[in-house]
C-alpha positions as CSV (number, residue, x, y, z in Angstrom):
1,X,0.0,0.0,0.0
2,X,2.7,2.2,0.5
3,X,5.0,1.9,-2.0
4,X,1.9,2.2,-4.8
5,X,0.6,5.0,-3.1
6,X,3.2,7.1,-2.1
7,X,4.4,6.8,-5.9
8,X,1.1,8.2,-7.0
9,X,1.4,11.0,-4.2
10,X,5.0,12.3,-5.7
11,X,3.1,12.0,-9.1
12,X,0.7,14.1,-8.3
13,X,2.5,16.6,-6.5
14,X,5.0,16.6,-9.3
15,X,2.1,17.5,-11.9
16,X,-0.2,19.9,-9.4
17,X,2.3,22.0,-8.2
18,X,5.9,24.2,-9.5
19,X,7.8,23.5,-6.5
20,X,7.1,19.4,-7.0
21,X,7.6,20.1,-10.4
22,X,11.0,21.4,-10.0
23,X,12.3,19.0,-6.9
24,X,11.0,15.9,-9.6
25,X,8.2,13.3,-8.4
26,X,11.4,11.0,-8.5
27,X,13.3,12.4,-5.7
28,X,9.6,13.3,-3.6
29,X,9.1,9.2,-4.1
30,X,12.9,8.6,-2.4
31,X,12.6,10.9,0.2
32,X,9.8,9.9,1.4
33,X,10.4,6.6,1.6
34,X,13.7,7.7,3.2
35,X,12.3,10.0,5.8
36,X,9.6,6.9,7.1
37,X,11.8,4.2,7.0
38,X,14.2,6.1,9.0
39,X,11.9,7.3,11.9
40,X,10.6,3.1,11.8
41,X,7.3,4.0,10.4
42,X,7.7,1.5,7.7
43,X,10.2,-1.7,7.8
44,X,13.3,-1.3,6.5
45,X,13.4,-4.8,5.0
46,X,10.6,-6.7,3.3
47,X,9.9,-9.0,0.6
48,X,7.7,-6.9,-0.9
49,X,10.3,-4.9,-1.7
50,X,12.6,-7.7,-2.9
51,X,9.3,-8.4,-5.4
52,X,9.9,-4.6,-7.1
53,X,13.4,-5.2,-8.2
54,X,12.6,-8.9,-9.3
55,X,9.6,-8.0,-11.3
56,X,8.6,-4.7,-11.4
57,X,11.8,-3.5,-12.6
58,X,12.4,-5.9,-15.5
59,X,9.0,-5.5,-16.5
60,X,8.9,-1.7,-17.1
61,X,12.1,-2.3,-18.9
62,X,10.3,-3.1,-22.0
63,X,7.1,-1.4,-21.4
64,X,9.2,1.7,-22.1
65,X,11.1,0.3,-24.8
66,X,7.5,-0.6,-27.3
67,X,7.8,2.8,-28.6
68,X,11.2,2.2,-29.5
69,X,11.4,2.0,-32.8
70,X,14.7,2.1,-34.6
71,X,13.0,2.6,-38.0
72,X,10.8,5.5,-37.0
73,X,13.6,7.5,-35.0
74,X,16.1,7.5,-38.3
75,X,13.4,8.4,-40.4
76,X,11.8,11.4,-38.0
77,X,14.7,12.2,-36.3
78,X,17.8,11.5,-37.9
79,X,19.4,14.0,-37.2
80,X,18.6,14.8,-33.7
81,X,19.5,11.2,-33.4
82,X,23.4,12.0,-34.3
83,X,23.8,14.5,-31.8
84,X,22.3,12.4,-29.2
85,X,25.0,9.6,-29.9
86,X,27.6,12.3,-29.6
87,X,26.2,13.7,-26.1
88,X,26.6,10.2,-25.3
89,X,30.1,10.0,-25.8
90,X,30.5,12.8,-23.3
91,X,28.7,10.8,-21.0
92,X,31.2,7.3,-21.4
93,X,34.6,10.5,-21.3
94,X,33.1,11.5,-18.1
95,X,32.2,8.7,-15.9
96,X,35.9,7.7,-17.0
97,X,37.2,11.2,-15.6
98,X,34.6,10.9,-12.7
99,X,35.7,6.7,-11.6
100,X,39.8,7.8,-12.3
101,X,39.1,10.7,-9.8
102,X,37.7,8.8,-6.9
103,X,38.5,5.3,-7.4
104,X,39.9,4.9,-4.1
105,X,37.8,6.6,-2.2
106,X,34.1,5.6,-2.9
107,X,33.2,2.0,-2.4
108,X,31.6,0.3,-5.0
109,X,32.9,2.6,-7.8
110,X,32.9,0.2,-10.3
111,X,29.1,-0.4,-10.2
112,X,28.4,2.8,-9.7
113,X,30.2,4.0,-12.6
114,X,28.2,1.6,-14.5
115,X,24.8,2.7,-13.0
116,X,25.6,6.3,-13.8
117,X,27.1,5.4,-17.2
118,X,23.5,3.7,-18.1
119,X,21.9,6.2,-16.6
120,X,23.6,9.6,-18.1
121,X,22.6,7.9,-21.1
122,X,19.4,7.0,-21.2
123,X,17.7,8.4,-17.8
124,X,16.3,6.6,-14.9
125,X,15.2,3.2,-16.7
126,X,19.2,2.3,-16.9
127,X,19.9,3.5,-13.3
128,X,17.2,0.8,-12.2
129,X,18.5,-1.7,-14.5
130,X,22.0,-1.5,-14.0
131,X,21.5,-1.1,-10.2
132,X,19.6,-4.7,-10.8
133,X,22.2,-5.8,-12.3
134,X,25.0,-5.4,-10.7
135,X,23.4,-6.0,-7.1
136,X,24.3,-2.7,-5.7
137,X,23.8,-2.7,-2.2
138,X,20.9,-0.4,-0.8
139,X,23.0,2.4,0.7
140,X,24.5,3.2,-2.0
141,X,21.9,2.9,-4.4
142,X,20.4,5.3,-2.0
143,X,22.8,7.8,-1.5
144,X,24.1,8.1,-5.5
145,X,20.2,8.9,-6.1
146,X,20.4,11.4,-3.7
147,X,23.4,13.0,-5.1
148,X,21.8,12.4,-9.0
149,X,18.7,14.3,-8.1
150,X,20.4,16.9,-6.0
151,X,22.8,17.4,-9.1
152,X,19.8,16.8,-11.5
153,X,18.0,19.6,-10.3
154,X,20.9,22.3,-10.3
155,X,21.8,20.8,-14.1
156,X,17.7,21.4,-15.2
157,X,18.2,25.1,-14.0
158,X,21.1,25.4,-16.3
159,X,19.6,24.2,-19.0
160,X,17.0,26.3,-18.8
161,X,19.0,29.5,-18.0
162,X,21.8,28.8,-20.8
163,X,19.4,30.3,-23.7
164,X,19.9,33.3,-22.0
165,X,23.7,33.8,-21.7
166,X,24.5,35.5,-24.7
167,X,28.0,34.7,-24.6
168,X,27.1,31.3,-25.6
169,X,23.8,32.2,-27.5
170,X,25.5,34.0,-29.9
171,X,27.7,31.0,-30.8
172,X,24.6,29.0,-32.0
173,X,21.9,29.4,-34.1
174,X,18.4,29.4,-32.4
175,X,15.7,29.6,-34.8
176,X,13.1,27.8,-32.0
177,X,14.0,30.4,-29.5
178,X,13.5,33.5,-32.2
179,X,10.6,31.9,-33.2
180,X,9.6,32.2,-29.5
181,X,10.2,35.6,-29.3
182,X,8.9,37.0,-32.1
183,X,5.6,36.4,-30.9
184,X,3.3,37.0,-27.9
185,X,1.3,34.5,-25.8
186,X,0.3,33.5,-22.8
187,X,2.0,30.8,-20.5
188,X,0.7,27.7,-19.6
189,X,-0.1,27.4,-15.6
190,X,0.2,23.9,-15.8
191,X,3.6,22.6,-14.9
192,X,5.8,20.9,-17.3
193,X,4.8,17.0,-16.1
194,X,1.3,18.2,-16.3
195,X,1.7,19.4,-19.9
196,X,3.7,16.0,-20.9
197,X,1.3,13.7,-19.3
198,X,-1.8,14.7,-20.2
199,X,-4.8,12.6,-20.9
200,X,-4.0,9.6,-22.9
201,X,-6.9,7.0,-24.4
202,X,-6.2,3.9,-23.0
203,X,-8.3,0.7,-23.5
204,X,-8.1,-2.4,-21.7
205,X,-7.0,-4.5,-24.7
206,X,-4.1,-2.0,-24.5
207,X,-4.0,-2.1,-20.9
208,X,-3.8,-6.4,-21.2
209,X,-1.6,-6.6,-24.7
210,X,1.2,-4.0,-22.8
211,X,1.8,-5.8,-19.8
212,X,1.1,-9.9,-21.4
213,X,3.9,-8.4,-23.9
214,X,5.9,-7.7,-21.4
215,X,5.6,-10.6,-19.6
216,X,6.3,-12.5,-22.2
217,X,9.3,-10.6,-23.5
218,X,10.9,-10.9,-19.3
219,X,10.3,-14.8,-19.5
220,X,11.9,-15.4,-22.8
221,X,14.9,-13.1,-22.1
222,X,15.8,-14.0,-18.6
223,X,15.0,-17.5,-19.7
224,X,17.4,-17.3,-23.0
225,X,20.1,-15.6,-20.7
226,X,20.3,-18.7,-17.8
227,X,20.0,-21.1,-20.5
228,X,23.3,-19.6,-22.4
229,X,24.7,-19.1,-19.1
230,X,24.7,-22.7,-18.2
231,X,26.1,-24.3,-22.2
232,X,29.1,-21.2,-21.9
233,X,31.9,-22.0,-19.7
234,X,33.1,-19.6,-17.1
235,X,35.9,-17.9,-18.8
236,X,39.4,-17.4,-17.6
237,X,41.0,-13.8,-16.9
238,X,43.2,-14.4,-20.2
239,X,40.0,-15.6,-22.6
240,X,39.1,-11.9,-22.9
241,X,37.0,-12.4,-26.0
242,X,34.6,-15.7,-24.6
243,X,34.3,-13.5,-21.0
244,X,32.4,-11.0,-22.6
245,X,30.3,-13.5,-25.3
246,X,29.2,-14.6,-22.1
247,X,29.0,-11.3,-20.8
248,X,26.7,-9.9,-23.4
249,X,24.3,-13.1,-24.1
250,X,24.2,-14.7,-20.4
251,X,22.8,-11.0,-19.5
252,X,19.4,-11.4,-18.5
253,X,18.7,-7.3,-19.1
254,X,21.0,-7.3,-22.0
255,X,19.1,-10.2,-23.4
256,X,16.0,-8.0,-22.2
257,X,16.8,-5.1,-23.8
258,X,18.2,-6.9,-27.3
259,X,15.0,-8.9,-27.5
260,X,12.7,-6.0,-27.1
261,X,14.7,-4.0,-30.0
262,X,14.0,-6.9,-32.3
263,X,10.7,-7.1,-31.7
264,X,9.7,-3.9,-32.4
265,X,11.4,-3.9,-35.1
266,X,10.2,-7.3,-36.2
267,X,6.2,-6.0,-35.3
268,X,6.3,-2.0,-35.4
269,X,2.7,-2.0,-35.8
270,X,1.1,-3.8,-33.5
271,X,3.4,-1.8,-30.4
272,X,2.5,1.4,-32.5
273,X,-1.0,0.6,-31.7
274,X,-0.9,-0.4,-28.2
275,X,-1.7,3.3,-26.1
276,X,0.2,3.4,-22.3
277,X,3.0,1.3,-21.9
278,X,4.9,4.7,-21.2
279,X,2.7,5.7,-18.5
280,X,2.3,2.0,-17.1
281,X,6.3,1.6,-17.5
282,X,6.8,4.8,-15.8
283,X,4.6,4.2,-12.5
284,X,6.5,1.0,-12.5
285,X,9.5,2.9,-12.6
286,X,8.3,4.9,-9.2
287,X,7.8,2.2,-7.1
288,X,11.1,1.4,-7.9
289,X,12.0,4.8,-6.6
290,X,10.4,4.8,-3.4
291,X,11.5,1.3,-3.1
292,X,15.2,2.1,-3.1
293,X,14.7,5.2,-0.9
294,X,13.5,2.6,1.8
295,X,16.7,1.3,3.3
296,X,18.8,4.2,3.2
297,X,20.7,5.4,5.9
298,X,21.0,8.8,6.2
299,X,24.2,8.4,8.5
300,X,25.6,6.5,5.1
301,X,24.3,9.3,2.8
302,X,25.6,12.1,4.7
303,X,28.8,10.8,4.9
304,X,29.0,9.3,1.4
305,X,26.5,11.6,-1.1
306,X,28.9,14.6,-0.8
307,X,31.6,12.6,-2.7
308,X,29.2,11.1,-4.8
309,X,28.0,14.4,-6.1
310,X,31.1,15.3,-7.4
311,X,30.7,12.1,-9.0
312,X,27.9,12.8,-10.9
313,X,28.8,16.6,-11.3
314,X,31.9,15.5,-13.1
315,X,30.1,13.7,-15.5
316,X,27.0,15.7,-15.6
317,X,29.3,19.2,-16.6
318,X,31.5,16.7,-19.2
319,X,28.4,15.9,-21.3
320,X,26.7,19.6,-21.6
321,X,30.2,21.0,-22.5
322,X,31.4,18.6,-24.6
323,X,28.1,18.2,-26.0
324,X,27.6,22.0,-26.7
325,X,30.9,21.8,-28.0
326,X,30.1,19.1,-30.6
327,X,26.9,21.1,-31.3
328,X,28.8,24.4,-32.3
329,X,31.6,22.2,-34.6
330,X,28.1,20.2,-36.1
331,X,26.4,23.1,-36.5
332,X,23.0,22.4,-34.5
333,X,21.3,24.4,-32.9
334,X,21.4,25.6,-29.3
335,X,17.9,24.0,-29.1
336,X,18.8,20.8,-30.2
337,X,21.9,20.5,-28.3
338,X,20.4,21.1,-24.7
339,X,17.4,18.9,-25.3
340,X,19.6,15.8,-26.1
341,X,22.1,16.7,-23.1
342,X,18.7,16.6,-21.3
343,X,17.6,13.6,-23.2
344,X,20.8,12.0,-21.6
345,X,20.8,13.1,-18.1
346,X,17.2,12.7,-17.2
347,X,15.6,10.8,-20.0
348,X,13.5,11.2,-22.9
349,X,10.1,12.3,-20.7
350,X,12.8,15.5,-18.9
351,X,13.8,16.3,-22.2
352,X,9.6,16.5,-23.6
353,X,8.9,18.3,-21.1
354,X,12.0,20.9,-21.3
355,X,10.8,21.3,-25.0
356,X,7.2,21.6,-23.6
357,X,8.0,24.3,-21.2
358,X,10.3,26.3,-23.7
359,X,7.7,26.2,-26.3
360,X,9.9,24.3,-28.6
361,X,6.4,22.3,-29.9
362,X,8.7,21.1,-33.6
363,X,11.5,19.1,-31.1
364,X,9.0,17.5,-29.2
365,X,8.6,14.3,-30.8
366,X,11.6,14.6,-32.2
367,X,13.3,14.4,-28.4
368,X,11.0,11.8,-26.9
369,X,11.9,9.5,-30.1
370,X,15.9,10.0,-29.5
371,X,15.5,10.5,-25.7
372,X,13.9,6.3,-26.2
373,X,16.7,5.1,-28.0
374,X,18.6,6.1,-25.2
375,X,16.9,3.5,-23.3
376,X,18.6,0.9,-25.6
377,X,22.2,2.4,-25.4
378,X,22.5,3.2,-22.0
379,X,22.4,-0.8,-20.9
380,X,25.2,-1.6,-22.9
381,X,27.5,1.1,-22.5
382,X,26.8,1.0,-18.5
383,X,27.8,-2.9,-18.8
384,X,30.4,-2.1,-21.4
385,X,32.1,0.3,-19.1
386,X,31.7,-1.9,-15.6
387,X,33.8,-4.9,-17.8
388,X,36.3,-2.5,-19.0
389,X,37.0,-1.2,-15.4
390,X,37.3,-4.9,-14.6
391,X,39.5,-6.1,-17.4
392,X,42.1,-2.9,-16.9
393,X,41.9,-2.2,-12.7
394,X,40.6,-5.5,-11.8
């Protein structure tokens, strides 16, 4: 009861008011749960909880991955879509800066590094994957979502400030912003995830063909992955190349995530046509929020989130400056540049609603196209980078 409601609480708050809108209905789910758990209102262990990052979390996986269709995002959004894969680049140079600065100084670095990797990339859907994944331990989950959000919410105001420094206006073109201000209109008093998720038409054969899909898609691919798991050997430090064959297809979310692409791909219609697995995926995604909030310590956090801010700042300030800097030698635009930074960093649904706010109505489905790719990419090059910090530190 908890968990489901308190995620539809920060939901609401996050869509009724600015302030909630601003904080994130992400970081309202983790504090929350952090605050109770804390004062013992709520358990700090359960199995109920142990249930979200078994099932729920898999399951949204490809719930938000339906809409991603390769085809469509080439042909709409080609080339948004090359930016995007350069912003991500300055995601992968600065979780490398980020783990060579603190290596010996926060624990678990390695699958952090990865957790932030996938999540820098594609937004909070890797963050829950790779924390999956890699069996994080709680704390730590806990306190580098603390630090993300705290950092995540500075690095939105920039983005949204940054139009207006001239000094790096003028370096750009901005036809979305001129268009903006060459004409007069009234401002929407809904917030941002108010404007994004508004009213969708949802049946229930698209509420039962969404989640039997993904079902289906989590049994196969966890399934596939054991089954190659057991017929591949373990592989020894020197067989580089058969340690990450088994790497890749023993995966059970790589295997996820790879499945899911092909069948998109192989029946673009029929996940066209199904209405809500974004806003089922996401709700899934916030119990997975308050979930992790629940057995943080906040002696851990205080003591550990400081460093691990830095962290994530390091990586957060490589992306928007190396990707504003392979914006101005690409010649994009300014517009184009912060939304897939954005896209990056918080996700394709941050980056919607960025373009929503701004008024930036031609980008918008151009973003959230892109911004779902990311979803794809992030899970391999948050795995790709975790087995390279293995194979060269060990």
């Amino acid at each position: 009861m908890f968990i489901t409601g308190w995620a539809a609480v920060s939901i609401y708050l996050e869509q009724r008011f600015a302030w909630a809108s601003k904080i994130s209905g992400a970081i309202i789910a983790l504090l929350g749960a952090v605050l109770l758990s804390n004062l013992g209102i709520i358990p700090t262990d359960s199995h109920v909880y142990d249930t979200v990052w078994d099932y729920v979390v898999p399951l949204a996986i490809p719930l938000l991955l339906f809409q991603a269709n390769i085809r469509q995002i080439w042909k709409k959004s080609g080339r948004l879509l090359i930016i995007f894969l350069l912003s991500s680049i300055a995601t992968v140079a600065g979780a490398i800066i980020a783990f060579l600065t603190f290596k010996d100084y926060i624990p678990y670095i390695d699958k952090i590094t990865a957790m932030m990797t996938g999540s820098y990339t594609g937004g909070g859907v890797n963050f829950a994957a790779m924390s999956a994944k890699f069996e994080t331990p709680g704390e730590m989950v806990s306190a580098t979502t603390v630090a993300d959000n705290l950092m995540m919410a500075m690095f939105f105001l920039v983005l949204f400030a940054v139009p207006s420094i001239n000094f790096i206006r003028n370096k750009f073109q901005t036809p979305h912003i001129d268009e903006i201000e060459s004409r007069t209109g009234d401002e929407e008093s809904e917030t941002a995830a108010a404007s994004f998720w508004e009213r969708n038409e949802m049946s229930l054969k698209d509420i039962a063909l969404s989640v039997a899909s993904a079902f289906v898609l989590v049994t196969i691919s966890f399934k596939l992955a054991d089954f190659i798991g057991n017929v591949l050997p373990e592989a020894s430090d020197a067989n580089i190349l058969l340690s990450l064959v088994r790497g890749i297809f023993a995966d059970q979310y790589l295997m996820l995530t790879t499945l899911t692409v092909f069948a998109v791909l192989l029946f673009p219609t029929y996940f066209e046509n199904i209405n809500g697995t974004r806003e089922i995926g996401t709700f899934l995604i916030y119990l997975f929020f308050v979930v992790i909030g629940v057995p943080a310590s906040l002696v851990v956090i205080i003591k550990t989130a400081p460093l691990l801010f830095l962290f994530v700042l390091i990586i957060a300030l490589a992306n928007i400056i190396i990707t504003l800097i392979f914006g101005k030698i690409f010649k994009f635009t300014l517009e184009e540049s912060l939304l897939v930074s954005n896209a990056n960093l918080g996700g394709p649904t941050t980056a919607a609603a960025m373009a929503i706010a701004k008024g930036w109505t031609n980008l918008i489905v151009p973003i959230l196209l892109v911004g779902t790719l990311g979803y794809v990419f992030g899970n391999y090059l948050g795995t790709g980078i975790y087995h390279l910090i293995q194979i060269i530190f060990g």
